[in-house]
C-alpha positions in Angstrom: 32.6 53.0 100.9 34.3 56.0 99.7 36.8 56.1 97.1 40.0 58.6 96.8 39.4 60.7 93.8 41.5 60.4 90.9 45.0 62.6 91.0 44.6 65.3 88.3 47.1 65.5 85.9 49.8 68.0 86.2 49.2 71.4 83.9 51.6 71.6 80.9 53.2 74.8 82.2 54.2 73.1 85.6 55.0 69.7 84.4 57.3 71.6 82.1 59.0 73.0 85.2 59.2 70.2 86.5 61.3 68.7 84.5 63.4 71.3 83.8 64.7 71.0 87.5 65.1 67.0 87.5 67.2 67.7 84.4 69.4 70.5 86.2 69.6 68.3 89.0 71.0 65.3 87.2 73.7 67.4 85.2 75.3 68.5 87.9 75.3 65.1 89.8 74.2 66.4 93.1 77.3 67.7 93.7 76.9 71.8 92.9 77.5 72.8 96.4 80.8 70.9 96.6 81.8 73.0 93.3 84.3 76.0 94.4 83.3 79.7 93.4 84.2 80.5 90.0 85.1 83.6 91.6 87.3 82.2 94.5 90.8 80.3 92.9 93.1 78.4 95.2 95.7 80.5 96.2 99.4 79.0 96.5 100.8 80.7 99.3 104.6 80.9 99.3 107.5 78.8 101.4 107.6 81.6 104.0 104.0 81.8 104.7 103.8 77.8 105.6 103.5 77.5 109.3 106.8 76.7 111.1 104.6 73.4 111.8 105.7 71.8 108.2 109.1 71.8 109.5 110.7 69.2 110.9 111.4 69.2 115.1 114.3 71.2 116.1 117.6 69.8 116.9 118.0 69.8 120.7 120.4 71.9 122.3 123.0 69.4 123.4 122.3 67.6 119.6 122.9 71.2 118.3 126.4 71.0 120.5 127.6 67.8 119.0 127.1 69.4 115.5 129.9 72.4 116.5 133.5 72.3 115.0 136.1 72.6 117.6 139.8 73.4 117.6 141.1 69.4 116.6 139.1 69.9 113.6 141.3 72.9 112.1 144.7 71.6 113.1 147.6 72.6 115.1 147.7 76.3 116.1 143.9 76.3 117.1 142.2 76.5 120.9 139.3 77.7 122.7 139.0 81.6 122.5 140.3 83.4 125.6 138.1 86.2 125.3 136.5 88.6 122.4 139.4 89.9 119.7 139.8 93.9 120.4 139.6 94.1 116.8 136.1 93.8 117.1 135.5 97.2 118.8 138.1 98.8 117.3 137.4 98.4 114.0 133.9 97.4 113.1 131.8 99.4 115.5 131.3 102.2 112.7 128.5 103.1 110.4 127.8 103.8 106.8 125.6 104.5 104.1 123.7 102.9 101.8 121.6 101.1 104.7 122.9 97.5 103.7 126.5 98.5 104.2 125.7 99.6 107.6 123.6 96.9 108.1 126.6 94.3 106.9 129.1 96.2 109.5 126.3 95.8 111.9 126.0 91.9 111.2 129.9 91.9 111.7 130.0 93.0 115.5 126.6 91.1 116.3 127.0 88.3 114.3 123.2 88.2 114.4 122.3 87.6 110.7 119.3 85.9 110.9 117.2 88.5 113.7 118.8 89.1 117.2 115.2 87.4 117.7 116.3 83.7 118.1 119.3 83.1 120.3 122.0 80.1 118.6 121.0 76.8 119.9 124.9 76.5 120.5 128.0 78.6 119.6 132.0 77.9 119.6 134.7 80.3 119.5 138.2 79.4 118.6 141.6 81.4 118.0 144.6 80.7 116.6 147.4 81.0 118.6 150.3 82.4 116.0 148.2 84.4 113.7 145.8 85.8 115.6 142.9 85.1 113.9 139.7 84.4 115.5 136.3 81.9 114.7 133.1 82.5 115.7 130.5 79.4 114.9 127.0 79.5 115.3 124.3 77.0 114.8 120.5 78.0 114.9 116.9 77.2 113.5 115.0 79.6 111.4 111.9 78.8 108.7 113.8 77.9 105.7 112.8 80.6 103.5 114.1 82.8 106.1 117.5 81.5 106.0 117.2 81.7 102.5 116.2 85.3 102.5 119.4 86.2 104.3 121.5 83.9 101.9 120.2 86.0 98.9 120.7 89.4 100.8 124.2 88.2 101.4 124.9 87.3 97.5 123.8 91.4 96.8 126.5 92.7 98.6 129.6 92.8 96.5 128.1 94.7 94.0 125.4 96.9 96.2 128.8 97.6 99.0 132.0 96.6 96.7 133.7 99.3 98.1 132.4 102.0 100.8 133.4 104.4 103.7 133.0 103.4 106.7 132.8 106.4 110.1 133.5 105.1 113.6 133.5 107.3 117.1 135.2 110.3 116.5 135.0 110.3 112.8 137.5 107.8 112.1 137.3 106.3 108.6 137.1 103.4 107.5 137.9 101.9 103.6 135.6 98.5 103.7 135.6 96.0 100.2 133.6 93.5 100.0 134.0 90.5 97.6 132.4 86.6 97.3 133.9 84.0 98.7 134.5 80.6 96.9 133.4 77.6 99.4 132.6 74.0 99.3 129.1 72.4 98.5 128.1 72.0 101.6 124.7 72.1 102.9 121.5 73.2 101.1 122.2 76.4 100.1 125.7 78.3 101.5 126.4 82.3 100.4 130.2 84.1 101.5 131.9 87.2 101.7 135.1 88.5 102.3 135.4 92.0 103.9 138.4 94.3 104.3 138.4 96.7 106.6 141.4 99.3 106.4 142.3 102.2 108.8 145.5 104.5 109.1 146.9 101.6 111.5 145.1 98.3 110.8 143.6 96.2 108.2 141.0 93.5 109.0 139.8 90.7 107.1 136.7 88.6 108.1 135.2 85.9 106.3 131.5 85.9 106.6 129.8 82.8 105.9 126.0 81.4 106.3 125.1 77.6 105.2 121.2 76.3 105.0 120.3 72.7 106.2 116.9 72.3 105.5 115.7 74.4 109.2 118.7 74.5 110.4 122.2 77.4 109.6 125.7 77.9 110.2 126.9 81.3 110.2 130.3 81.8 110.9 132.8 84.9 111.1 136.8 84.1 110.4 138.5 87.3 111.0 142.5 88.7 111.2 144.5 91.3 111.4 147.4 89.3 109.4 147.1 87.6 106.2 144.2 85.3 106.2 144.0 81.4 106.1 141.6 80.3 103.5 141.5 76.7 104.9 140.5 77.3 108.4 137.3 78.7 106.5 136.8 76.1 104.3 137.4 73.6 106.9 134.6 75.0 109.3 132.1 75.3 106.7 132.9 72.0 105.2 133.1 69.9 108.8 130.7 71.7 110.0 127.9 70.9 107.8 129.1 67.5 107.1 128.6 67.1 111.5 125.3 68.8 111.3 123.9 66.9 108.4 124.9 63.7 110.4 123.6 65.1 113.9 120.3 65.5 111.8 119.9 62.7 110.8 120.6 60.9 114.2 117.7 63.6 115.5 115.5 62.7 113.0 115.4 58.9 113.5 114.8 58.9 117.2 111.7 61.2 117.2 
């Protein structure tokens, strides 16, 4: 019967080795490949480059409805708009320079300051019967750094366009201020202006004012030709967020 031979010992120079990797292995705990790169860091990306997925489901369009103000909510004098002030054309359809004045008179007519890109998941317009003036209300969904964006861009204005000249068709000037607007805490974040708009016939006033609630804004323009009423702007921002912030929260708990 044959026997197996003996196993011959290792060499020193590769029994050395040997152990060298055991030892390396065991440092690291088997877990090397689970290491990151030295080389690679985590990178922290920034609220407006999260996916629109980390924000919570938009409001429906008939929840979105519920949220708006309506004329029993500024008082007597107030009723659903009968059409489109002429002021609007006749004094705010103009251009100007710098590029963010123009860009404000622009965001006047349109009344598109977050991107003509997403249309208002509901709108209201109101006027008030003696004094003329005249509410546009608007409630859409944006990524919240977005609306924030336009917040901040809004806060730059009364010194960037504190006072400017304004062209329309014809070369018709226009003497625009601009100036902050004091308004309630409502909302998340909220940012106002005041704008004046004088020609050789007409001075125009509009209030324009944004509020953030968490995806969701209210922009809103209040604008006269006579002297203009502070409250019915406070009121709509001040209602109006106070609705919205309850129609949330109805919205939230049923999905």
């Amino acid at each position: 019967m044959q026997h197996a031979a003996p196993a011959r010992p290792l060499p020193a120079a590769a029994l050395s080795a040997l152990l060298a990797l055991t030892a390396a292995a065991c440092s690291t705990g088997g877990r090397e490949a689970d290491r990151p790169a030295a080389t690679a860091p985590a990178t922290v990306r920034s609220p407006a480059a999260l996916p629109q997925a980390t924000a919570g489901p938009l409001l429906t369009r008939a929840q979105a409805r519920a949220a708006l103000i309506t004329e029993a909510d500024l008082g007597a004098g107030w009723e659903p708009t009968r059409g489109a002030a002429t002021w609007r054309d006749g004094l705010l359809k103009a251009g100007a320079e710098p590029p963010d004045c123009g860009r404000l008179l622009d965001v006047l007519y349109t009344e598109d300051l977050f991107g003509s890109d997403t249309a208002p998941r509901a709108a209201t317009a109101l006027d008030e019967v003696a004094g003329g003036a005249q509410i546009h209300y608007r409630i859409t969904s944006h990524r919240p750094a977005d609306i924030d964006t336009a917040l901040a861009w809004l806060g730059t204005l009364p010194d960037a366009c504190g006072r400017f000249t304004a062209r329309a068709d014809r070369g018709a000037v226009r003497d625009v201020r601009v100036t902050g607007l004091t308004l309630p805490e409502a909302g998340d974040a909220r940012q106002g202006l005041r704008v004046t708009v004088r020609a050789e016939d007409a001075v125009l006033t509009v209030d324009l004012v944004a509020v953030r609630l968490g995806d969701d804004a209210i922009s809103l323009t209040n604008g006269t030709l006579a002297e203009p009423a502070d409250d019915a702007t406070w009121t709509a921002v001040g209602t109006g967020a106070e609705r919205l912030a309850e129609v949330r929260r109805q919205g939230r708990a049923q999905v």
